[in-house]
C-alpha positions as CSV (number, residue, x, y, z in Angstrom):
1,X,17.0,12.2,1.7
2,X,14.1,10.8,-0.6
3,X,15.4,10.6,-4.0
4,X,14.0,11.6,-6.7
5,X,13.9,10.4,-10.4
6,X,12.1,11.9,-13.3
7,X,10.1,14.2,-11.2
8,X,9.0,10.9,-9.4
9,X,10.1,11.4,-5.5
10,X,10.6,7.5,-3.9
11,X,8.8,7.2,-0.6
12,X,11.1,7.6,2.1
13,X,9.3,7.2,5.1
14,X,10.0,4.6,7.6
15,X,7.4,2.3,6.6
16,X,9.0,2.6,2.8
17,X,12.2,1.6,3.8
18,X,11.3,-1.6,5.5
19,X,9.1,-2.1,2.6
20,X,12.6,-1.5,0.5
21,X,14.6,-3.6,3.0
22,X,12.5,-6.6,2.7
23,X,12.9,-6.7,-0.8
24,X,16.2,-6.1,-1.0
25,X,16.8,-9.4,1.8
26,X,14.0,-11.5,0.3
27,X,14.3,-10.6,-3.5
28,X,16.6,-10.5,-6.2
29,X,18.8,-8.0,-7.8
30,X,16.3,-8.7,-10.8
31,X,12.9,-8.2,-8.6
32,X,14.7,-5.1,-6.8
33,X,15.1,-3.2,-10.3
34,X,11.7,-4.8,-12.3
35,X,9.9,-3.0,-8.4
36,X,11.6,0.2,-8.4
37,X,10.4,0.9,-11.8
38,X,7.5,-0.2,-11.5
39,X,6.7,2.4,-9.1
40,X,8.1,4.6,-11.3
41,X,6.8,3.7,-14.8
42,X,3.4,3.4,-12.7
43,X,4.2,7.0,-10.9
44,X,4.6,8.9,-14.7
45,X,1.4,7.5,-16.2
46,X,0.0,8.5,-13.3
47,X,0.7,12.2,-13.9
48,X,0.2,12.0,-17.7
49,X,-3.5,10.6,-16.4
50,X,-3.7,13.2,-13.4
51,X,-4.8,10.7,-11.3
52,X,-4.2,11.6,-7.2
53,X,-2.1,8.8,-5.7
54,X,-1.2,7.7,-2.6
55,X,2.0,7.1,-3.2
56,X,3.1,5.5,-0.2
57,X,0.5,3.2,-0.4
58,X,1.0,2.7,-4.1
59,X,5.1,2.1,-3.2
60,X,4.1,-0.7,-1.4
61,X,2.1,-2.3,-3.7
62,X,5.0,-2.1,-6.4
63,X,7.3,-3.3,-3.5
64,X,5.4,-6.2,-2.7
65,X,3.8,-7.1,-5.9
66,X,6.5,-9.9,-7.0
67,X,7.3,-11.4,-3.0
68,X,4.7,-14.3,-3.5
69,X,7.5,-15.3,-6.2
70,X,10.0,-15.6,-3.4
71,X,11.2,-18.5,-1.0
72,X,10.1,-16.4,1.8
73,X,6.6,-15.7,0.6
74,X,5.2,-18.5,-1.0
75,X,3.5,-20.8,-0.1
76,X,2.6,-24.4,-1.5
77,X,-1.2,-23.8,-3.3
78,X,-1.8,-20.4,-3.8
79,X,-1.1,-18.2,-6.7
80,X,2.1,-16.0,-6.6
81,X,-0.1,-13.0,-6.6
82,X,-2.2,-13.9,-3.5
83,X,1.3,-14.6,-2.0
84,X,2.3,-11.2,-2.3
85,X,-0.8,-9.5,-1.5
86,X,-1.3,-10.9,1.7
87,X,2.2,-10.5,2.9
88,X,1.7,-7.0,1.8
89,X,-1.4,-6.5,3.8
90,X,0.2,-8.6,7.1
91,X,3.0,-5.5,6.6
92,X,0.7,-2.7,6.4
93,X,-1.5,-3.8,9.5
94,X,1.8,-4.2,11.7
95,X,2.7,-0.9,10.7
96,X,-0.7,0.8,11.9
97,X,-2.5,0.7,8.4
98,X,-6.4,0.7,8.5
99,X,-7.8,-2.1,7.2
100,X,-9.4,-0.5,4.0
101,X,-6.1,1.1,2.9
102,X,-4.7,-2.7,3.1
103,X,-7.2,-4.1,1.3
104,X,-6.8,-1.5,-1.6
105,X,-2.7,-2.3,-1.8
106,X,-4.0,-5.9,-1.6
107,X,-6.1,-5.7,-4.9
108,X,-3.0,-3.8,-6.1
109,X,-1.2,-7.3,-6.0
110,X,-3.8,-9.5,-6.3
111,X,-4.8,-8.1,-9.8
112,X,-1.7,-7.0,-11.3
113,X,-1.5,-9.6,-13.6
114,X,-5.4,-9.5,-15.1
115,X,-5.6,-7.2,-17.7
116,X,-8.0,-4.2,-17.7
117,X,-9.8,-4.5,-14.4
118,X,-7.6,-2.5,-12.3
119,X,-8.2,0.4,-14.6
120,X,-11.7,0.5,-13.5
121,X,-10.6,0.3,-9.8
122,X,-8.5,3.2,-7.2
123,X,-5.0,4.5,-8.7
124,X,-3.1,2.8,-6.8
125,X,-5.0,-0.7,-7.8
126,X,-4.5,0.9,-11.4
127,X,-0.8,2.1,-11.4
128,X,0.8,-1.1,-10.1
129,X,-0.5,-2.9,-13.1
130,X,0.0,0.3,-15.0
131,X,3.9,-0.1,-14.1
132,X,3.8,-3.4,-14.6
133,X,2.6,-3.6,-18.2
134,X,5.6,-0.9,-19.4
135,X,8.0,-2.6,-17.5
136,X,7.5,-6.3,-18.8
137,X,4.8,-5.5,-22.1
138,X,6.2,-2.0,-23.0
139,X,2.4,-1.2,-22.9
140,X,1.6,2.6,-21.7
141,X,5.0,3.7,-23.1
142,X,3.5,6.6,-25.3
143,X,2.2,8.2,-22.0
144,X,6.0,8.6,-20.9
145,X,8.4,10.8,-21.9
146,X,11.3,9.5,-23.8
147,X,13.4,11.5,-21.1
148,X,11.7,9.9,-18.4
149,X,12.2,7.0,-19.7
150,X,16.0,7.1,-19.6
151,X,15.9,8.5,-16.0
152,X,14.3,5.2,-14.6
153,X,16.0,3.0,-16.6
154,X,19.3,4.7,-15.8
155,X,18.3,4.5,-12.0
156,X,17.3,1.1,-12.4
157,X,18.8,-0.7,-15.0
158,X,17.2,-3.7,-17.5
159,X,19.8,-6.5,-16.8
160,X,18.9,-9.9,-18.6
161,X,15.3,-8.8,-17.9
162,X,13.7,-10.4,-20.7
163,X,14.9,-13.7,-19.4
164,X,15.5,-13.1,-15.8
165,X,11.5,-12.3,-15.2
166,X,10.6,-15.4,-17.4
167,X,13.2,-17.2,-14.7
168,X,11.4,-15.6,-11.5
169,X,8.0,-16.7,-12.3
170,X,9.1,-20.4,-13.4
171,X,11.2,-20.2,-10.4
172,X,8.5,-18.7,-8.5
173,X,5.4,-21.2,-9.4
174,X,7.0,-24.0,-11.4
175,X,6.2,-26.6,-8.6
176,X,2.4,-25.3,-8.1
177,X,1.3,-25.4,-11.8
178,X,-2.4,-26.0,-10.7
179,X,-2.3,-22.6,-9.6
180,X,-1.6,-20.8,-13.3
181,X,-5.2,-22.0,-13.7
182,X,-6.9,-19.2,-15.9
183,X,-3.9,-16.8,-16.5
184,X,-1.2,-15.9,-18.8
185,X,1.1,-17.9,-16.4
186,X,0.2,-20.4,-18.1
187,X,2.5,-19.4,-20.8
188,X,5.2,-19.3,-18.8
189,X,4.6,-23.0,-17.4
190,X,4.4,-23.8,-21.1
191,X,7.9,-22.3,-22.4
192,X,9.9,-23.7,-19.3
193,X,8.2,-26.9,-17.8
194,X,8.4,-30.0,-20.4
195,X,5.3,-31.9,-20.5
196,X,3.3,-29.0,-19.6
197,X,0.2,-29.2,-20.7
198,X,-2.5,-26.2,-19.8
199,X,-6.1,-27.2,-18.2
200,X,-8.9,-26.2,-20.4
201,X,-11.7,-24.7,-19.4
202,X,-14.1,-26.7,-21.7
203,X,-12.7,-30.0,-20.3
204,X,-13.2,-29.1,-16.6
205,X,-16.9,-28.3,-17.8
206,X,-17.8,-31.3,-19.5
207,X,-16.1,-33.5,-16.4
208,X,-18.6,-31.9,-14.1
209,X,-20.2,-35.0,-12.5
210,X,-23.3,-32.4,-12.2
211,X,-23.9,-34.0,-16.0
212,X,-26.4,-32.8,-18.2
C-alpha cells in the first residue's frame, strides 16, 4: 500500500522500492529522512505551482540525489552530484528507462545544488532542487501549508539535521576538495577542513600560461 502524506502519495512501484532500498542500505538514517522529504517538500510546491510531474521519475531523483555522498557511490575526482546522477541514470536504464527520461532525472542530480537554473528546466529537474532548498535553506516555505508542513516533518523527522547534513557532505567530499571548485561546497570545505583555503577564479585566470 503506497502511503500517503499531505496529499503527497510516495511512489510505490517496484522500481521505487529498489530506489528506497538502496538508500536505505547505502545511506544514512540522516540521507533517508533529508530524501523522503525532499520528495515531499518538492511534491507540495509542485501543486501550489501546478506543474505536471512525473513523479516516479521525480522520486528517483530525490532518492538518488545525495548517493554520490556515499561510500558506495563515490568516486575519487568527480563532484558528489555527478556521483549521484550517474548512479541514478545506470538504475533507471537497468530498469527499462529510455534514455531521455534518464537524462532528465540525471539533470535532476546534477543541478540540485546551482541555484536558479533548474527552474528554467522540466519539473522534475525543478522540484528536486525545489525540495532541496526547503529542506536544507527553508526557501519555498511560503508555498507550503503550515499543515503540510507538519505531516512531512512528522513522517520524516529533522534529527540533528542542521549538523548531520554539514557532516554528510564534509564526509562526503572532504578528501576531493578540488572538486567544490565553483560551488557553495566550498563553504562547507571551509567550516570543517583546517587549512582550507578556496581557489579563486581570478587567480586560475591570471596563471593561464596563454598570458596576455
Amino acid at each position: 500500500m503506497s502511503e500517503i502524506i499531505a496529499g503527497i502519495r510516495v511512489p510505490d512501484s517496484k522500481m521505487a522500492r529498489e530506489a528506497t532500498g538502496l538508500l536505505r542500505e547505502h545511506g544514512t538514517p540522516l540521507l533517508y529522512a533529508h530524501s523522503l522529504r525532499v520528495f515531499l517538500f518538492g511534491s507540495l510546491r509542485g501543486r501550489h505551482r501546478g506543474l505536471p510531474v512525473d513523479h516516479e521519475l521525480f522520486y528517483v531523483g530525490a532518492v538518488f540525489h545525495d548517493l554520490g555522498l556515499t561510500a558506495r557511490y563515490r568516486s575519487p575526482d568527480h563532484r558528489f552530484e555527478v556521483d549521484g546522477a550517474n548512479a541514478a541514470r545506470d538504475f533507471l536504464r537497468a530498469n527499462g528507462i529510455d534514455d531521455e527520461s534518464a537524462g532528465v532525472v540525471w539533470d535532476a542530480i546534477a543541478l540540485h545544488t546551482t541555484p536558479e537554473i533548474p527552474w528554467h528546466k522540466r519539473p522534475e529537474i525543478a522540484l528536486v532542487t525545489g525540495g532541496v532548498e526547503a529542506d536544507v535553506l527553508g526557501d519555498g516555505l511560503d508555498e507550503i501549508a503550515a499543515e503540510d508542513r507538519a505531516s512531512v516533518l512528522a513522517a520524516y523527522p529533522r534529527v540533528d539535521f542542521k549538523a548531520g547534513i554539514v557532516r554528510a557532505f564534509a564526509d562526503g567530499f572532504g578528501y576531493r576538495p578540488e572538486t567544490a571548485f565553483g560551488t557553495m561546497n566550498t563553504d562547507i570545505l571551509e567550516r570543517t577542513q583546517p587549512g582550507y583555503r578556496r581557489p579563486n577564479f581570478c587567480d586560475l585566470i591570471a596563471a593561464n600560461p596563454l598570458g596576455g
